[in-house]
C-alpha positions as CSV (number, residue, x, y, z in Angstrom):
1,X,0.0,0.0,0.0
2,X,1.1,3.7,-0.3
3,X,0.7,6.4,2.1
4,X,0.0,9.9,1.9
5,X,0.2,12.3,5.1
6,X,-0.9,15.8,5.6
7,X,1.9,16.6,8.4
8,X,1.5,20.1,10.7
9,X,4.6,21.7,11.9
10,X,6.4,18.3,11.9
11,X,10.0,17.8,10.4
12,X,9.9,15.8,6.9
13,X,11.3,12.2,7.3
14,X,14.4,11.6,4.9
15,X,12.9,8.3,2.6
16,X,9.8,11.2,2.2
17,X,9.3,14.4,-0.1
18,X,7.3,17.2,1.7
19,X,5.0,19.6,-0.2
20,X,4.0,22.6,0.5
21,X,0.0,22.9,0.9
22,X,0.0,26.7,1.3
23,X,1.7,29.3,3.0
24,X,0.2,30.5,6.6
25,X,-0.2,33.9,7.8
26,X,0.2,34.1,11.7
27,X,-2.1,37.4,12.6
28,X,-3.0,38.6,16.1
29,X,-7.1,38.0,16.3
30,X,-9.8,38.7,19.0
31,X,-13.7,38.6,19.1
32,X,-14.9,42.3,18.4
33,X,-16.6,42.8,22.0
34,X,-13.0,42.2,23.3
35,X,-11.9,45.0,21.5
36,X,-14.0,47.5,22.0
37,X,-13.9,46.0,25.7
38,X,-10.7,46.6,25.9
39,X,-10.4,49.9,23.8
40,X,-7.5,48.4,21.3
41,X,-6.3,51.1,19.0
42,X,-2.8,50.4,18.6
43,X,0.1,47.8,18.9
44,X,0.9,49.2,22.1
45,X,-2.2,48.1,23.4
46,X,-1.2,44.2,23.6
47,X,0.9,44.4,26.6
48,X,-2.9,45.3,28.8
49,X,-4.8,42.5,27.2
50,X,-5.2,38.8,28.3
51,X,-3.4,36.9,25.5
52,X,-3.8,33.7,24.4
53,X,-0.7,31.3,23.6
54,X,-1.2,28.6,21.0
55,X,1.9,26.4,22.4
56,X,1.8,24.1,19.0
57,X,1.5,27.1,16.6
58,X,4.3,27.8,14.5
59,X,5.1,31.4,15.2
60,X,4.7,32.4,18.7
61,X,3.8,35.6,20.2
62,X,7.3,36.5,21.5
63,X,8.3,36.0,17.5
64,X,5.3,38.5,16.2
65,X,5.9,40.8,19.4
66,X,10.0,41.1,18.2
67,X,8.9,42.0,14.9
68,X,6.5,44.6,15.2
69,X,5.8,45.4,18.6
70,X,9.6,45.4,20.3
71,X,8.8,47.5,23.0
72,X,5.7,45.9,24.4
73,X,5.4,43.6,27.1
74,X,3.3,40.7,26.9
75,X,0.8,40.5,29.7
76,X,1.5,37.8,32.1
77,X,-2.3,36.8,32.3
78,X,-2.4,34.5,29.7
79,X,-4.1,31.0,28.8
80,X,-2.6,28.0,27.1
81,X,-3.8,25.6,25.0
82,X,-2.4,23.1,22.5
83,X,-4.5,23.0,20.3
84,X,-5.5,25.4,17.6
85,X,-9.0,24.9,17.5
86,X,-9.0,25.5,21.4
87,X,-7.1,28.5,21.3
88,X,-9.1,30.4,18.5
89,X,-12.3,29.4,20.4
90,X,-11.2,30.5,23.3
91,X,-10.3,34.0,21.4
92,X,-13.9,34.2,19.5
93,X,-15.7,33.5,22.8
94,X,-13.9,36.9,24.1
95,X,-11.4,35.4,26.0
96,X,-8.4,37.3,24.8
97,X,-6.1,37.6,22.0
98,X,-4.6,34.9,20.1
99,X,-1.9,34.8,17.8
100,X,-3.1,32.0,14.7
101,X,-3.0,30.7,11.4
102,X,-5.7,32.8,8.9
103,X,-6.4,29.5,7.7
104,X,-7.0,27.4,10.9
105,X,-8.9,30.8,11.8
106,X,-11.1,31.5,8.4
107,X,-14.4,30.3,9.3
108,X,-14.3,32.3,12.3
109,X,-13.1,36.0,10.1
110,X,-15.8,34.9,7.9
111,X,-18.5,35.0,10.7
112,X,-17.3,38.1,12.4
113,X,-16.7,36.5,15.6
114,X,-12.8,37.4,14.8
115,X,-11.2,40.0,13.6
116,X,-7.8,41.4,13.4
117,X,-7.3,44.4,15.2
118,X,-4.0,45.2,14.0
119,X,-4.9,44.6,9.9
120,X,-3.0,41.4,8.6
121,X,0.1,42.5,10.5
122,X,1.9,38.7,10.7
123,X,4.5,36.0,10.2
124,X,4.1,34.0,7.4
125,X,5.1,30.1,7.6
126,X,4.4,27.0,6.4
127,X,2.7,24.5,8.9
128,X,1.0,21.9,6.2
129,X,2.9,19.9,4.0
130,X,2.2,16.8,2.3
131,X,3.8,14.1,2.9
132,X,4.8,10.6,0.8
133,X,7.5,8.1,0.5
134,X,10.3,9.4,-1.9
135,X,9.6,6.1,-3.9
136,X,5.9,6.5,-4.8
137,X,6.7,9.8,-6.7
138,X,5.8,8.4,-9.9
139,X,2.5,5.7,-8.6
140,X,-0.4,7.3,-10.4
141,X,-2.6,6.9,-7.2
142,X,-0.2,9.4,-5.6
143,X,0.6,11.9,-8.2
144,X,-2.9,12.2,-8.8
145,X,-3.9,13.0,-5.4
146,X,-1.1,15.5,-5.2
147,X,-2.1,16.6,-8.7
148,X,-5.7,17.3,-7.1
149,X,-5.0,18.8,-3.8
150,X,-2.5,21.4,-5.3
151,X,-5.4,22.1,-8.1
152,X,-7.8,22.5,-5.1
153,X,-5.5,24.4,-2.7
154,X,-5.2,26.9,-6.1
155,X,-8.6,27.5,-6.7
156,X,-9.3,28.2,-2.5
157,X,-6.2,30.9,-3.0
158,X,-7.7,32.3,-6.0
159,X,-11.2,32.4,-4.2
160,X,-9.7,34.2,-1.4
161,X,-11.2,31.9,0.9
162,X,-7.4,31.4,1.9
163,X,-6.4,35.0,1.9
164,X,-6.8,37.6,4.5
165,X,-9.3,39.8,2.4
């Protein structure tokens, strides 16, 4: 038999070849009532707010923080969670704000019950890959499925069902 794997944030084994599903943008989100709550306006507001840490994402908050908000402190009253879906739950139901993937996060933007605060300020990364043994490249079961995910993953981009509009 063959085997396909869709890996997150996983290192690729070496007998495998790892493609790229899409790239991830990792943008500071919160429920609107937590905003206005909460009165944030600028970057500088984050180091007042509850955050939210998603301990398995790929970017972190200290990562995003360094980058665009270097002298803010994040606030030590935090939650944890590892698991994504937790994590940006926990962030629409108004609990604070989480740093997470606009993908794992879409249905959510879509619905209003996220937003970004700070516009699509993030990190980009790739979490998913797909994965498959080095030597089933060229079975047709295989390069068909990859042939079909990347045409799918496409026409998601194209529908901006992936981006951050």
């Amino acid at each position: 038999g063959y085997m396909i794997n869709i890996q997150h944030a996983r290192p690729i084994p070496e007998e495998c070849d790892g493609l790229v599903l899409a790239e991830e943008t990792f943008v500071p989100l919160a429920n609107p009532a937590f905003v206005a709550e909460h009165g944030i306006e600028t970057i500088a507001d984050i180091g007042r707010v509850p955050i939210i840490h998603s301990i398995r994402c790929v970017v972190q908050w200290e990562q995003w923080v360094a980058r665009f908000a270097p002298d803010a402190r994040l606030n030590p009253r935090s939650m944890q969670f590892d698991r994504s879906y937790l994590a940006i739950g926990a962030a629409a139901d108004g609990y604070g704000l989480v740093l997470e993937s606009h993908l794992h996060a879409a249905d959510f933007m879509r619905k209003g019950s996220l937003v970004m605060p700070f516009g699509p300020l993030g990190v980009t990364a790739v979490a998913h890959r797909l994965v498959y043994r080095r030597e089933d490249r060229d079975v047709e079961e295989i390069s068909a499925f990859v042939t079909w995910i990347m045409e799918e993953m496409a026409g998601d981009a194209s529908k901006g069902t992936i981006g951050l509009a």
